[in-house]
C-alpha positions in Angstrom: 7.8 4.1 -58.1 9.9 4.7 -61.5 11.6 8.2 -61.4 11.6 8.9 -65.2 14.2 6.4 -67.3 16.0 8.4 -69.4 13.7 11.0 -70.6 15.3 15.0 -70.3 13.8 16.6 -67.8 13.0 20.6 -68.3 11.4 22.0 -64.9 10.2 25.9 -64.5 13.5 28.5 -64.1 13.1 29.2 -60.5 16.1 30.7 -58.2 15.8 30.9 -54.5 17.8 32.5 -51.9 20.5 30.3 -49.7 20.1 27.8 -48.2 17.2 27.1 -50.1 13.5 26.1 -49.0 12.2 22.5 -50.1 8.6 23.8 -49.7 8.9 26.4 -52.7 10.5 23.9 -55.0 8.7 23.3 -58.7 8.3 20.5 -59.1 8.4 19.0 -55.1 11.0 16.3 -54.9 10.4 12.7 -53.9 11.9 11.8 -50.4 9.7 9.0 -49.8 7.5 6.1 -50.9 5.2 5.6 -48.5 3.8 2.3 -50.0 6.9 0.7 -49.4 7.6 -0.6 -45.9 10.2 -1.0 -44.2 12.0 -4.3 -42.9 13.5 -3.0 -39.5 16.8 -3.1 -40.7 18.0 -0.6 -38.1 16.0 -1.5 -35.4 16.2 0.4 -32.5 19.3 2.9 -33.9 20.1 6.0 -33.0 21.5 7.7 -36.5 22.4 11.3 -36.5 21.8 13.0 -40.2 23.4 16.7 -40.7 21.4 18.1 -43.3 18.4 16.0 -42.4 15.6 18.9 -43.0 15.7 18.5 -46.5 17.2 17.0 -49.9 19.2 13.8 -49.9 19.6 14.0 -45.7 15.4 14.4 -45.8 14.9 11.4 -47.8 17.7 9.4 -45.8 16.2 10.4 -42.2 12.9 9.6 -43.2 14.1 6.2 -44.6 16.4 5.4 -41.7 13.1 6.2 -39.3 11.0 3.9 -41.8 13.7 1.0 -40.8 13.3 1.3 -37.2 15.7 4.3 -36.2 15.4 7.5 -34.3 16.6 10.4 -36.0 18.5 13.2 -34.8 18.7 16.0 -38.0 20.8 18.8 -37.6 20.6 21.2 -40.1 21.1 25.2 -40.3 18.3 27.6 -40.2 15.4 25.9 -42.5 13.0 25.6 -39.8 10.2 24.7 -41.9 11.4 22.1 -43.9 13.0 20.4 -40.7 9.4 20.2 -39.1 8.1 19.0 -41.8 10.6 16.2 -41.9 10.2 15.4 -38.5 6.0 15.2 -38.6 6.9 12.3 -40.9 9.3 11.1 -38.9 7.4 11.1 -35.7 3.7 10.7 -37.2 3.9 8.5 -40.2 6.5 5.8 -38.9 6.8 6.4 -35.2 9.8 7.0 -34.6 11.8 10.0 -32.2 12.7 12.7 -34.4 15.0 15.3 -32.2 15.9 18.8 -34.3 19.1 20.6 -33.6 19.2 24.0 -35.4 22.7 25.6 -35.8 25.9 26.3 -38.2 27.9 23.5 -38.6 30.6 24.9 -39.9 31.2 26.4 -36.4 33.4 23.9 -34.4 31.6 24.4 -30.6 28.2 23.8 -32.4 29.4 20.6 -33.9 30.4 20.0 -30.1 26.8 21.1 -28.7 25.2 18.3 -31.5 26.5 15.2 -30.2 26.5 16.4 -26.4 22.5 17.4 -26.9 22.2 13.5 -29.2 24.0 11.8 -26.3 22.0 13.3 -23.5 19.0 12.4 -25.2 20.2 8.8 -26.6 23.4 7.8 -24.5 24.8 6.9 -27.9 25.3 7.2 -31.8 24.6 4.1 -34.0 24.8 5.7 -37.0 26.6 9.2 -37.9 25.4 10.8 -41.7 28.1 13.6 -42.6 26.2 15.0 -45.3 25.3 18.8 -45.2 27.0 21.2 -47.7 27.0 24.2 -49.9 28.7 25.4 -53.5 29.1 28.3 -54.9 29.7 28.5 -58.1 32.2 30.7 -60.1 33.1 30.6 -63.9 36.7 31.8 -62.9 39.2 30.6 -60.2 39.6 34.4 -59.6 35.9 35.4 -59.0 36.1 32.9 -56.2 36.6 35.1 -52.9 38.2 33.6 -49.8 34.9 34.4 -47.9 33.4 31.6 -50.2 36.3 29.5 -50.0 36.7 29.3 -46.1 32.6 29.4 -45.7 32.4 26.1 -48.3 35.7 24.0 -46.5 34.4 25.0 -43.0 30.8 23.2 -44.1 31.8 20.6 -46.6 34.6 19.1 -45.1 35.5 20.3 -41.4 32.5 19.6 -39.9 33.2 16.3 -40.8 36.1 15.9 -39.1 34.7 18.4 -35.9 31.7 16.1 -35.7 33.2 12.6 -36.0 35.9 13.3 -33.8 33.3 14.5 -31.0 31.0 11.5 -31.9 33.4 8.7 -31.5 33.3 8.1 -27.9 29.9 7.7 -28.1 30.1 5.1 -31.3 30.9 1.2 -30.5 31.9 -1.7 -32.6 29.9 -2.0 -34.9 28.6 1.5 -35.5 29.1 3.0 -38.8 30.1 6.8 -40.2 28.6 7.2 -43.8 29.8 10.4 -45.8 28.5 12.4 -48.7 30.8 13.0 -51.3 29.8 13.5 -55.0 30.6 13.0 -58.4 32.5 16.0 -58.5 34.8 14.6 -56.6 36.1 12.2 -59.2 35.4 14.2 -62.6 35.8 18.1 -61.1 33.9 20.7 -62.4 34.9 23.4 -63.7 32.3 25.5 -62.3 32.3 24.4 -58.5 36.1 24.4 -58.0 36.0 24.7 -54.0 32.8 22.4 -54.0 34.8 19.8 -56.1 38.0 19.7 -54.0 35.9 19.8 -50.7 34.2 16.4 -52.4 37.6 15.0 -53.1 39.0 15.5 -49.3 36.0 14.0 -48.1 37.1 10.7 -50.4 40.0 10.8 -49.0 39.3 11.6 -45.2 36.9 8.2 -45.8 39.3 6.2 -46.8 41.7 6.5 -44.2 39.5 7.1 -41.3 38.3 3.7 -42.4 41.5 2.5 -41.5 42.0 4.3 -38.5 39.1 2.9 -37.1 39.3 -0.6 -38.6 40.3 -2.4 -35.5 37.6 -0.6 -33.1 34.8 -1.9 -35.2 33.5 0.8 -36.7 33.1 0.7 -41.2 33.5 3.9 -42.6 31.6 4.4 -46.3 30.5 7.2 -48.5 28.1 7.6 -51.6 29.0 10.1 -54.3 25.6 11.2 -56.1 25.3 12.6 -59.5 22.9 15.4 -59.8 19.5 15.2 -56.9 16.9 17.6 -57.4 17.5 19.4 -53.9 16.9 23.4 -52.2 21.0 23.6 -52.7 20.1 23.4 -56.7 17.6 26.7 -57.0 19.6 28.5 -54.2 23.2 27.8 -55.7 22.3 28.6 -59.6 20.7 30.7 -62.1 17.0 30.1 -62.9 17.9 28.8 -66.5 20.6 26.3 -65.0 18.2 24.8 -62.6 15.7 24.4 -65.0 17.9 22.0 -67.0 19.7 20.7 -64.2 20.6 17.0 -64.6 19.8 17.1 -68.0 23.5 16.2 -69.0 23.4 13.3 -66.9 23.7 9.9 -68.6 20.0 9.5 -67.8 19.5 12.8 -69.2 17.6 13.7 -65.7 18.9 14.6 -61.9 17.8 12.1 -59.4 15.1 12.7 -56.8 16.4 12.3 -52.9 13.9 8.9 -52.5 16.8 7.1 -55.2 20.0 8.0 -53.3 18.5 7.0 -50.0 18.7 3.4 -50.0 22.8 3.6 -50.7 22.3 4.6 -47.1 20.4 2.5 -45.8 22.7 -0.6 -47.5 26.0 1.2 -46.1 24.1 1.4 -42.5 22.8 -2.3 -41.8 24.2 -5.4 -41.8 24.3 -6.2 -45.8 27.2 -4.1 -45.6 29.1 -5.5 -42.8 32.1 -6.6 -44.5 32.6 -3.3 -46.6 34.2 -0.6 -45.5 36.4 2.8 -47.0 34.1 2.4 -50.1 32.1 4.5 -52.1 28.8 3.7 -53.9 27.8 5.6 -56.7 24.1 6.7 -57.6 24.7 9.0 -60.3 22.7 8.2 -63.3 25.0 5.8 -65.2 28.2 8.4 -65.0 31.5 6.0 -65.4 33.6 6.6 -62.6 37.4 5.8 -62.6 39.1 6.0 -58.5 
């Protein structure tokens, strides 16, 4: 179950087109360890994951399901990957597995989501914001407002579209987990929109937590370093996502399987006197904030 230490990792130059298909990544990443099982930490949950077909949202789904939860996974348009999710889902640790195709970044479709989730389930234990995108430009001017709109829209106010129309349905003790990222606190200078979407979503944590204090309901976020995920070959050149992670700390990127269980602690009851916080799988990155 070791992931690779420290060793630099070198893959294949590859480059997909957006949004990227798990399937046709060299080498496949690791969303799961099957050997391991699971302790029914979220028994009987309902968890809704966006971005659940694939990536870090893949491996968090499947774990969530592995802990006793059933798993709604909306994601955009990567059919294939989503199926393949929810076979494991469904098959492997029987568990419901319901698929909700659509753009996010589209506020009546965030709308449709949880009025689909709550006609199936009646309710929302647990609500994963984590679906996003980057673009990345050298230069603040080769950034076009397209991009700019397209990346907020995703990264940040579906966030706020699909909490606000999941809260009725969420009761003390339910819990909102959201995906920010290293960027967030150390930039970069080549995903400037990316990074700034990264830092609102730190922020909208951190006081939604304390709007929602009193009604129960914690509020968390984990900030990755660099996960081998489709947004990697689909996002940057072939000779970028070959050494991808490679300036990490750990001199590798993570596989989805190691970010997962940040999840999973921020979603049960080992958390349940934490909330506006942020956890931090990123490799061994110091992080000030």
């Amino acid at each position: 179950m070791q992931q690779g230490g420290t060793q630099r990792k070198v893959r294949k130059p590859q480059k997909q087109q957006r949004p990227g298909s798990e399937r046709k990544m060299r080498p496949h990443p690791v969303f799961d360890h099957p050997e391991v099982k699971g302790n029914g930490k979220l028994k009987n949950k309902i968890a809704l994951v966006t971005g659940g077909d694939s990536g870090i949202g893949k491996a968090v789904a499947i774990l969530f399901a592995k802990e006793g939860a059933d798993v709604v996974i909306a994601y955009l348009k990567e059919h294939k990957d989503a199926r393949d999710t929810k076979k494991i889902i469904e098959e492997q640790y029987r568990r419901t597995c319901l698929l909700m195709p659509g753009d996010i970044s589209i506020e009546k479709h965030c709308r449709v989501v949880i009025k689909k989730t709550m006609k199936q389930f009646k309710r929302i234990d647990i609500l994963v914001n984590n679906a996003a995108l980057h673009y990345e430009n050298k230069k603040l001017e080769s950034l076009s407002t397209r991009e700019l709109l397209r990346t907020f829209e995703t990264n940040i106010f579906s966030f706020f579209w699909l909490t606000k129309a999941a809260l009725p349905a969420m009761k003390k003790g339910s819990c909102i987990i959201n995906t920010s990222s290293v960027t967030a606190y150390r930039g970069s200078a080549g995903l400037l929109d990316y990074s700034a979407t990264k830092g609102a979503i730190v922020s909208f944590t951190r006081s939604l937590s304390s709007n929602l204090i009193k009604k129960g309901i914690r509020v968390n976020g984990v900030a990755p370093g660099p996960v081998w995920t489709p947004l990697i070959p689909s996002s940057f050149n072939s000779r970028k996502t070959s050494e991808f992670g490679s300036d990490s700390p750990m001199q590798r990127a993570a596989q989805p399987v190691e970010i997962a269980p940040s999840y999973l602690f921020l979603a049960c009851n080992d958390s349940s006197f934490i909330s506006g916080q942020f956890l931090h799988p990123n490799g061994g990155e110091i992080i000030n904030g």
